[in-house]
N, C-alpha and C positions, 0 to 999 in steps of 0.2 A: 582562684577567679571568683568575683563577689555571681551570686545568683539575682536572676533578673525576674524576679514578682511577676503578676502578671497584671496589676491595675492595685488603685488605693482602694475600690471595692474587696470587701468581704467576699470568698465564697461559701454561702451557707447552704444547707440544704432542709426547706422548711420543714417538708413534712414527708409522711412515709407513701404518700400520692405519687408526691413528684418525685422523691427520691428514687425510687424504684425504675430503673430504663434496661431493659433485658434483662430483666433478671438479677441485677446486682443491685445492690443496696448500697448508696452514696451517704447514708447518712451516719455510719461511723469512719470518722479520718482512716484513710490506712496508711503505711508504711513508706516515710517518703524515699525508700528505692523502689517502689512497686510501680503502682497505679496512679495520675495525676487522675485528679478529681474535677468538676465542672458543674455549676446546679444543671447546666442547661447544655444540649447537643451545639457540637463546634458548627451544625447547619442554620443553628437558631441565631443569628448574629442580629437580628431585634432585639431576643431579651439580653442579649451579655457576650459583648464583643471577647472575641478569643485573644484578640491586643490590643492593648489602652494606649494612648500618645507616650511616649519614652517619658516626656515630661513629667507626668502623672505618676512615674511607676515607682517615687520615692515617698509615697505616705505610708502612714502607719498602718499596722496590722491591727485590724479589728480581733476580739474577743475568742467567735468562731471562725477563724479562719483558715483555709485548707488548703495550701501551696504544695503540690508536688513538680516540681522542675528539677531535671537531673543536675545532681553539681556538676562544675564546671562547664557546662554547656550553655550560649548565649539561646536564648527564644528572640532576641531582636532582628529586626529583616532590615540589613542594610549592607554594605561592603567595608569589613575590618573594622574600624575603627569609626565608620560614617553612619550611623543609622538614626539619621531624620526623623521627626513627630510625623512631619506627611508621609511616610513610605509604613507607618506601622497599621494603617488601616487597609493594607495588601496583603496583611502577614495573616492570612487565616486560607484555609485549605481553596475557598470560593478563589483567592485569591492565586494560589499557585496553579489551581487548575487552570485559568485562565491564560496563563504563559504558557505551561504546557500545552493547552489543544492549542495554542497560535504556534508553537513550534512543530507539533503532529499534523498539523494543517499544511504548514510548510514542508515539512518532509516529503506526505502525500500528495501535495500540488507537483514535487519536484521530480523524485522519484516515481512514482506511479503515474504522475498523471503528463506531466511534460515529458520525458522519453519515451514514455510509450505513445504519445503523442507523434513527437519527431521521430521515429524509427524510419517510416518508408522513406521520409526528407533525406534523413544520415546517408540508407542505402544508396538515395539516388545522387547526393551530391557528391559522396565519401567511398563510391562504388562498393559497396559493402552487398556482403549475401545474407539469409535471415538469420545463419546460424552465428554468423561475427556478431548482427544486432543481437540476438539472444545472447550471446558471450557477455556483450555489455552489459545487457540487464542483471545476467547475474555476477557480474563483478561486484557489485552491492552484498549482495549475500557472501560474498567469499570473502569481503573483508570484515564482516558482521562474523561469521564463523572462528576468525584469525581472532578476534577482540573478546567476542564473548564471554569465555571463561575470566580474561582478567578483570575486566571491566565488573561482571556482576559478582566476584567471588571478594575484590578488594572493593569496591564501590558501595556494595552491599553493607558492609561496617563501615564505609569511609563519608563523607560527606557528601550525600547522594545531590542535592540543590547544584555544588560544585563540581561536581563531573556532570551532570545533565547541562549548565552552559559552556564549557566546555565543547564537550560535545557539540550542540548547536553552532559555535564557531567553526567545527572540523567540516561540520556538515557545511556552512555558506562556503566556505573556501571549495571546495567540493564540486556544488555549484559553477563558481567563479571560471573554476579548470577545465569544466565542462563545455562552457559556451568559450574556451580562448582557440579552440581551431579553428572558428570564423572570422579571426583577426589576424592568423600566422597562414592562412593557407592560401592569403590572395580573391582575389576577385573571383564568384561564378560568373564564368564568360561561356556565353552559350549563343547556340544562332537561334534566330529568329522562326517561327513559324512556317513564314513563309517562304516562296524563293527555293529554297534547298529541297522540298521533299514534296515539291509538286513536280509534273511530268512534263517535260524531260528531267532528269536529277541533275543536281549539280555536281559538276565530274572535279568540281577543281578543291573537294575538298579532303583535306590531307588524312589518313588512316591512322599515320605515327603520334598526331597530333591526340588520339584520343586516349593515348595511355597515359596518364597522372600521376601514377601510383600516391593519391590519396588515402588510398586502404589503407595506412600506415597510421592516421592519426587516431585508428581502433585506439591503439594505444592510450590516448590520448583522454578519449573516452572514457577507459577502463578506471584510470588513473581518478578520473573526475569521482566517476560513480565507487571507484575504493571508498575516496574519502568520505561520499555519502553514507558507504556502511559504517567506517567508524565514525564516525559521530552520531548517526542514532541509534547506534550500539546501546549506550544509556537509556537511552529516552523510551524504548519497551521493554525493559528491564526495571532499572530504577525508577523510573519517573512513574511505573504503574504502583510497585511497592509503596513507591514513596506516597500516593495518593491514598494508598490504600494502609496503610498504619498510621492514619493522619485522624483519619475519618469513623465513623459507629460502624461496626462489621457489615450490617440490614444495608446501610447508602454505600460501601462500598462499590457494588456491583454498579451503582449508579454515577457514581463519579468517573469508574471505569468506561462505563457503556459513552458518557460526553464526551471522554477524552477520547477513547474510539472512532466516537461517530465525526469528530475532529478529523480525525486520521482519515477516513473515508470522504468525506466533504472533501479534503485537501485534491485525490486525485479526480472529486469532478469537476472542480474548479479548474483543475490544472488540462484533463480536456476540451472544458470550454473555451476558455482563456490562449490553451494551446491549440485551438482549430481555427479560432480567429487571426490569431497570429500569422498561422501561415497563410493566410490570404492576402500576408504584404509582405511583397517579394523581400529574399535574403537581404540583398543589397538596397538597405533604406534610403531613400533621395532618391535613387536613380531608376531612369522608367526605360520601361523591355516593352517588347511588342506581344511578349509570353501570355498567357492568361491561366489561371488557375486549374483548368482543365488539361491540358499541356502536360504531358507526362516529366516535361524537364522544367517545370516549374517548381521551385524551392522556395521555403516559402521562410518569414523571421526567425526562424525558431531559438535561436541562441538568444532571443530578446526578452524570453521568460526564466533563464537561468541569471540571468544577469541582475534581473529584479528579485527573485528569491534567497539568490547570496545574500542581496544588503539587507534581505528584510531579517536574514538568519540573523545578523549581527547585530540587528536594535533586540530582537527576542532573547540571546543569549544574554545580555548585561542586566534587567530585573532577574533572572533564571537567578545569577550567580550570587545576586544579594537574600536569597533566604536562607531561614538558620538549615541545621543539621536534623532537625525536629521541629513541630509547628509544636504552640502550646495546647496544651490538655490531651495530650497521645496517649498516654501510655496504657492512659484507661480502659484500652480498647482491644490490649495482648488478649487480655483472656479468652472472650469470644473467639477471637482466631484459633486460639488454640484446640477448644473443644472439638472443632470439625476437620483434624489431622487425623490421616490416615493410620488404623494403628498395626506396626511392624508386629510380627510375630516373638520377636525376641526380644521388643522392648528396646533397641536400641537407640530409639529416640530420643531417650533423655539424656544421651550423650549430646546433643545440639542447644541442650537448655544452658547449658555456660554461657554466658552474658560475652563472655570473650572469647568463644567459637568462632573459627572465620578468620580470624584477623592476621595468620601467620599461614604461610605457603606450608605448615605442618600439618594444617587441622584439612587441608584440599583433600587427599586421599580417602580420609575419611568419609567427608562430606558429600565425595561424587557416590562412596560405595554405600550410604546409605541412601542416596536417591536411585543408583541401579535396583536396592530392594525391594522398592516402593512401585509395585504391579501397577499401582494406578496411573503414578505421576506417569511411569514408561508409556503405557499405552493411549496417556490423552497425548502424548508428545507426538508419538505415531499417527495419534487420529490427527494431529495439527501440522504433519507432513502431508500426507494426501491430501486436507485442504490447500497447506498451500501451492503445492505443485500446480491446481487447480487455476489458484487465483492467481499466481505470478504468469503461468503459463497463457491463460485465456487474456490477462489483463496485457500484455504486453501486445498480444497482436487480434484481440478482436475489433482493433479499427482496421484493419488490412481484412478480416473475417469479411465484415458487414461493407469495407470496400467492393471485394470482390460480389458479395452474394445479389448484392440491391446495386453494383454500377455506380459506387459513389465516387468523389475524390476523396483526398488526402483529407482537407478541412472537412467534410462533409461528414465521415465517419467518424471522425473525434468529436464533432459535436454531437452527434447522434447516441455516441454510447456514451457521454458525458451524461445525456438526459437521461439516459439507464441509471447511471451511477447515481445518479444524487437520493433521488429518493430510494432506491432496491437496495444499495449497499451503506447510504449513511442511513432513510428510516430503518435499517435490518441490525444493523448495530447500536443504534440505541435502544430500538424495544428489546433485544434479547436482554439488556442491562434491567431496561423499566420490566421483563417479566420477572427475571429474577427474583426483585424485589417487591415487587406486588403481590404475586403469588407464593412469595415465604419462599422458594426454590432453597434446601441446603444437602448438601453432599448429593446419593446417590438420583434426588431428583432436577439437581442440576444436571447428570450425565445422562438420566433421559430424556430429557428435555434435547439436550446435543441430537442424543440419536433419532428422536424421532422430527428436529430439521432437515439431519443429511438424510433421511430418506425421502423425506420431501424433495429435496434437492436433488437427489437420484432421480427420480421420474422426472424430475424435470428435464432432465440431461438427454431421456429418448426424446425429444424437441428435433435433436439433430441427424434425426434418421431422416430427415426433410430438408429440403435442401430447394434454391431457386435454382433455375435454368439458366445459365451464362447465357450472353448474347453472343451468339453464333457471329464467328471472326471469320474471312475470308483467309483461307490456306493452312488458320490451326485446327479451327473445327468444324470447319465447312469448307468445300470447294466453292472455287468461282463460278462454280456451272449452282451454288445451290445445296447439292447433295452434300451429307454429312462424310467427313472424314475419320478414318480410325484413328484412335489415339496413338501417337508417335509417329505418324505421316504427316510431318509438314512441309508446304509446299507455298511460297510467296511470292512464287512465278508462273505465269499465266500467259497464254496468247495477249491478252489486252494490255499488257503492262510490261512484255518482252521490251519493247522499244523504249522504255523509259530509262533502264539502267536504276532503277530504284536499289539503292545500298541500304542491308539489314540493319546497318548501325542506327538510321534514325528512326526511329519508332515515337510516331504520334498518331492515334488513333484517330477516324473519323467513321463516323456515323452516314452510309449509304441511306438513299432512298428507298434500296430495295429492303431495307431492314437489315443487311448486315453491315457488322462493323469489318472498317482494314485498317491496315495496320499502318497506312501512313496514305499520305495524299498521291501520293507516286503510283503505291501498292494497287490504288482505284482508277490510276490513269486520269488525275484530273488538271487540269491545265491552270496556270499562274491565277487565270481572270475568276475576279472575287467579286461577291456583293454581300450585302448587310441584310438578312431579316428583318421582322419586327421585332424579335428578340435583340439585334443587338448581335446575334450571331454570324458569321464566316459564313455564307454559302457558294460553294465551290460546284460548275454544271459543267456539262460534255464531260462527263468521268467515263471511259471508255470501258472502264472494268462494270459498271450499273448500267442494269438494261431499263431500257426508256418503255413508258407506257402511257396509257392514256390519261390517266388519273394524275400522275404527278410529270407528265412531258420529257424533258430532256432527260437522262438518269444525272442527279446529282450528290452530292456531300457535303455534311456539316463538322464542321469541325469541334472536337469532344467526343466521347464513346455516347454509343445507343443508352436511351433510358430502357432502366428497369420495369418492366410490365408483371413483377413476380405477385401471385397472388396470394404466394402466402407469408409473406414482409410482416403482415400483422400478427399473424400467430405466430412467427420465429421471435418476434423483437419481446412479447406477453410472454413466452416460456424462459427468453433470455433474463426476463426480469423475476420471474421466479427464481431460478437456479441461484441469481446473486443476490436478492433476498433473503431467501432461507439461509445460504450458504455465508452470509454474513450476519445471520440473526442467533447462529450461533456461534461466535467468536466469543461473546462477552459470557456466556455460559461456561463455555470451556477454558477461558484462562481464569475466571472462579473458579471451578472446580481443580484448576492446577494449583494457583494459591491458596485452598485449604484443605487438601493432600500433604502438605508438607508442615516442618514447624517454622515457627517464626526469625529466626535467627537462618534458615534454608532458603527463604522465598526468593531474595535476590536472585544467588547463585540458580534456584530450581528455574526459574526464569530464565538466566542463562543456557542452560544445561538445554532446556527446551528449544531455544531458540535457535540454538547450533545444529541439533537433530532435525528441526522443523528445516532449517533454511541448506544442511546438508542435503538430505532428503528428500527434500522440493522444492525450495527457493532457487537453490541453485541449479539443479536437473530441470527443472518446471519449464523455465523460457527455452533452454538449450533444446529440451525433448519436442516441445510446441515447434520451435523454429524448423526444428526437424524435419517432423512429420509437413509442416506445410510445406516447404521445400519439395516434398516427394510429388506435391499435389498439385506442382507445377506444371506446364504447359509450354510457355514460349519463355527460355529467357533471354536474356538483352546479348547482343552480342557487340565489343568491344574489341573489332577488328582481331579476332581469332579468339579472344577472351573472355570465357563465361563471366557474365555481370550479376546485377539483380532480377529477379524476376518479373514479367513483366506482365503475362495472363496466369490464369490460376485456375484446373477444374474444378469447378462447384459442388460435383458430386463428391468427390473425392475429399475436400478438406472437411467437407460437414463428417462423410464418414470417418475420418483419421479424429477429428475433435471430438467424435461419439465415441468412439471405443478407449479413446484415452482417461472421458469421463468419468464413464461405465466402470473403469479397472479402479479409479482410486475413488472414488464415492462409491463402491461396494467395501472395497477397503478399510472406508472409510466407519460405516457400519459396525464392518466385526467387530472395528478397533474401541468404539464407544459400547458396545455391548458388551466386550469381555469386562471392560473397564468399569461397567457398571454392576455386574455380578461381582467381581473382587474387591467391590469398596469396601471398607471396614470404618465407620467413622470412631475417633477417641471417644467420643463423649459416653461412646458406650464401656467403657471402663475408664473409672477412676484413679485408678494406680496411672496408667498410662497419660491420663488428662494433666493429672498433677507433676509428672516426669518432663513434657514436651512444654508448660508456663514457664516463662523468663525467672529467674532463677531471683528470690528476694533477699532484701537485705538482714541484715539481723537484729537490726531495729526495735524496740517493743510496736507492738502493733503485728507481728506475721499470724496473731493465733485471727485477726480482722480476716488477711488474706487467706485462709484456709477456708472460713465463713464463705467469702467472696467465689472460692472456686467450687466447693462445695452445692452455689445455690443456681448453678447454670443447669 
């Protein structure tokens, strides 16, 4: 297969000034199996594009000039046999990054940001409990667990551009499967507000009638969210590698940190985006007398999964047209290599074979030298208790900040959307920009880790604090007023005996006297309605609210009591630290994973991580969170004899179960960067070992260049 030049320009290198970029010396050719050569960095795309028009790439070869392109491998960006003049000014690293964070954006809008969105919606339409919604979330990880190895072990030597769209295809179909149980499961038929759950009740409506068995389309779910983990099974694996042997060792961390900060944007967009949405009911066209407040209001949500599948599909098709290598890579092995951890017995340079990897023989090996590798284990470990952290808090702290400030469904998503954008996407990109600014390489990248998660630790006693629920007639207050012990409930009362109120319909209303009930019946409040200024439902002579001078008749509004917590300000400031910091070292520590290992490992160590991290906490994370808040419940729904979703939630209780769970793995979190940090060893401090773990050269004249070359790092 003929080699593909890279322009009719010469690449020359003037002088020993410019020559000189970390340390290496471009100005004697080296060995064209080693190192491709460049006057100028692949970020400098002013002075000397990284691909010239296909057209151009048949002139002649100037005098001095210095081609390193591996044989047989195309540098053109196009599909097979199709690679266009206009698609070759894409083909530079600026360029694939820009696909990739549109695909990492996608993922995080999907994934993180749109189910963890919809979760209370699923529970309340799909009668699901938090521990099923948690099941789903980590069905993501469990199919990312089942991929990982092959994916990053063959993909890793195989053509990483082509398994990353791929990928992205598995991923929109994914999507797709996710939002089809609001097309196969029929209409949300639900009653209206009114009528049925003011006093007298209405006796004529049927109990048999409310069992569904929708909880079946879990399934269905799972299925969805599978396919989301295999397909961006690649995409934090490969796609980081692949940005990262593209580019000068110093910008790596910064390509990384954009495509991150990608990933982070994506799920606040996708709470934004996903809190609006459900403020238009499921069934689009048709108008309900429901209102957003309305415990049985459901709100589009399948209408962000629908649009994220097709956008997966235009993302995937550029993905699959770049080469297997961008031009001018190779230049860039060495630096990588110097800052590999070094094993005690040298066995590293068993991974320096050029064709390591590529056969289900060399796997054994491969995993047993990353089990030796003190460091790679323990940042693996420290990137489990993050994420158990992140997966766990990100799935249900819009149901948190529901319960703690008296919000809705939409109201919380948007709230912790506004968390997310700046705390978790500025948190991930500066962790990349400090990296590189401040020179950070080996053990000062792993301090840098520890000393965010201890920042991130203190932030965590935040939730020793907690707001005051709004005292509920019969769960946490009696009707006379006085508080009630907890697990005494009682939603029958002299005032509200005569109405026949049934526990199945729970729609909360906001009394005059300051407490909330659990439904219009519950307060004794009769058919006859008026409208506020607000626009609001006011419902008078509620027989359950005693009358006074100040406010006359006792009446009710329809919608729960607002929140009067005083300390909403300082919970939502310490919430923004915790996911700050705790994302500010993301881009730290998967540096520090990729150069721990050697270059021909990175894929797989990627892999290998990712399995442990999402064994370990991706998948326990949301199930453990769902858990505990579950315990921290109050009233749940009751479904004519059968436990439902939850329906109140005590406040004290969830902040304490979400502090102590913090507490355990960001101390965890700690050891595990500080052991990690006393046992680093980087290569560069021996030569023998430096020279063992570089990509293995040709026999070319020119290797006594490359010994010069590694020699001057």
């Amino acid at each position: 297969m003929p080699l593909h030049p890279l322009g009719d320009k010469p690449l020359t290198f003037p002088g020993p000034n410019s020559a000189m970029e970390n340390g290496l010396d471009h100005s004697t050719p080296l060995s064209p199996g080693s190192l491709r050569s460049a006057a100028h960095s692949p970020l400098d795309t002013s002075k000397q594009p990284l691909c010239q028009p296909w057209a151009e790439k048949r002139g002649a070869r100037g005098t001095h000039e210095v081609r390193y392109v591996s044989a047989g491998q195309s540098v053109a960006c196009g599909w097979w046999a199709f690679a266009p003049p206009c698609l070759q000014v894409l083909n530079t690293p600026k360029g694939i990054l820009f696909f990739l964070c549109a695909a990492a954006f996608l993922q995080g809008m999907t994934v993180n940001g749109f189910i963890n969105t919809v979760i209370t919606s699923l529970e309340r339409r799909y009668d699901l409990h938090s521990y099923q919604s948690g099941l789903i979330a980590s069905s993501y990880d469990i199919a990312a667990c089942l991929c990982l190895t092959f994916v990053s072990y063959f993909g890793g030597s195989g053509h990483k551009p082509r398994w990353l769209g791929w990928g992205v295809l598995v991923m929109g179909t994914g999507s797709l499967v996710f939002a089809l149980p609001h097309f196969t499961a029929g209409r949300y038929e639900v009653e209206a507000d009114t009528g049925v759950r003011t006093c007298p009740a209405n006796p004529s409506v049927a109990c048999a009638d409310r069992t569904s068995g929708l909880y079946r389309y879990q399934l269905v779910f799972m299925l969805g969210q599978f396919l989301h983990g295999m397909g961006a099974t690649p995409l934090y694996t490969l796609g980081v590698t692949y940005l990262d042997e593209n580019v000068k060792s110093s910008y790596s961390p910064v390509y990384i940190a954009i495509f991150y900060t990608a990933a982070i944007l994506g799920p606040a967009a996708g709470y934004l985006i996903g809190g609006a949405l459900l403020n238009i009911y499921t069934e689009v066209g048709r108008r309900t007398e429901l209102t957003t407040e309305s415990p049985l209001w459901v709100g589009a949500w399948w209408v962000g999964f629908l649009g994220s599948g097709a956008a997966a599909f235009f993302t995937a098709v550029p993905i699959l047209g770049y080469p297997r290598q961008l031009p001018g890579s190779q230049r860039y092995a060495v630096m990588r290599a110097a800052e590999m951890h070094q094993l005690k017995d040298g066995s590293h340079g068993k991974a320096s074979n050029p064709d390591f990897g590529k056969t289900i023989r060399d796997l054994p090996l491969s995993i047993w030298l990353l089990l030796k590798n003190p460091t790679f284990i323990l940042l693996c470990l420290a990137g489990a208790t993050e994420a158990t952290l992140i997966t766990g808090m990100s799935t249900f702290s819009p149901k948190f900040l529901e319960s703690q400030f008296s919000l809705s469904a939409s109201e919380a998503a948007t709230l912790f959307g506004y968390l997310v954008v700046p705390a978790g996407g500025g948190g991930t990109f500066l962790g990349g920009f400090f990296v590189n600014k401040l020179r950070l390489r080996g053990s000062a990248v792993i301090k840098f880790c520890l000393f965010c998660t201890v920042v991130s630790l203190l932030g965590i006693l935040v939730f020793s604090l907690h707001c005051p629920g709004v005292p509920m007639a019969g769960v946490t207050a009696s009707y006379s007023r006085s508080l009630l012990p907890e697990g005494h409930l009682n939603l029958t009362a002299p005032c509200n005996t005569a109405c026949g109120c049934q526990p199945e319909h729970y729609s909360p209303v906001c009394g005059s006297d300051g407490l909330m009930y659990f439904s219009l019946c519950h307060a004794g409040c009769p058919a006859a309605t008026e409208m506020n200024v607000d626009g609001q439902k006011v419902y008078r002579d509620c027989s359950c609210i005693p009358q006074n001078v100040s406010s006359g008749f006792g009446h009710a509004t329809a919608g729960k009591c607002t929140s009067t917590c005083q300390r909403k300000p300082l919970l939502l400031v310490f919430i923004f630290v915790v996911i700050f910091f705790t994302f500010l070292s993301s881009i730290p520590a998967l540096t520090a994973t990729l150069r721990c290992v050697c270059d021909p490992q990175r894929s797989f160590a990627l892999g290998i991580q990712w399995i442990v991290v999402r064994i370990l906490g991706g998948i326990p994370g949301p199930i453990a969170f769902g858990w505990v808040i579950d315990k921290a419940c109050l009233l749940w729904q009751d479904q004519c004899g059968q436990q439902g979703s939850c329906l109140v939630y005590q406040n004290s209780a969830m902040s304490h179960y979400i502090l102590i769970m913090g507490l355990l793995y960001k101390v965890l979190g700690v050891l595990f960067f500080a052991t990690a940090c006393c046992l680093y060893k980087p290569l560069s401090e021996s030569s023998d070992g430096l020279e063992a773990c570089l990509p293995s050269q040709s026999s070319a004249p020119g290797s006594a260049t490359d010994s010069q070359l590694q020699s001057s790092i």
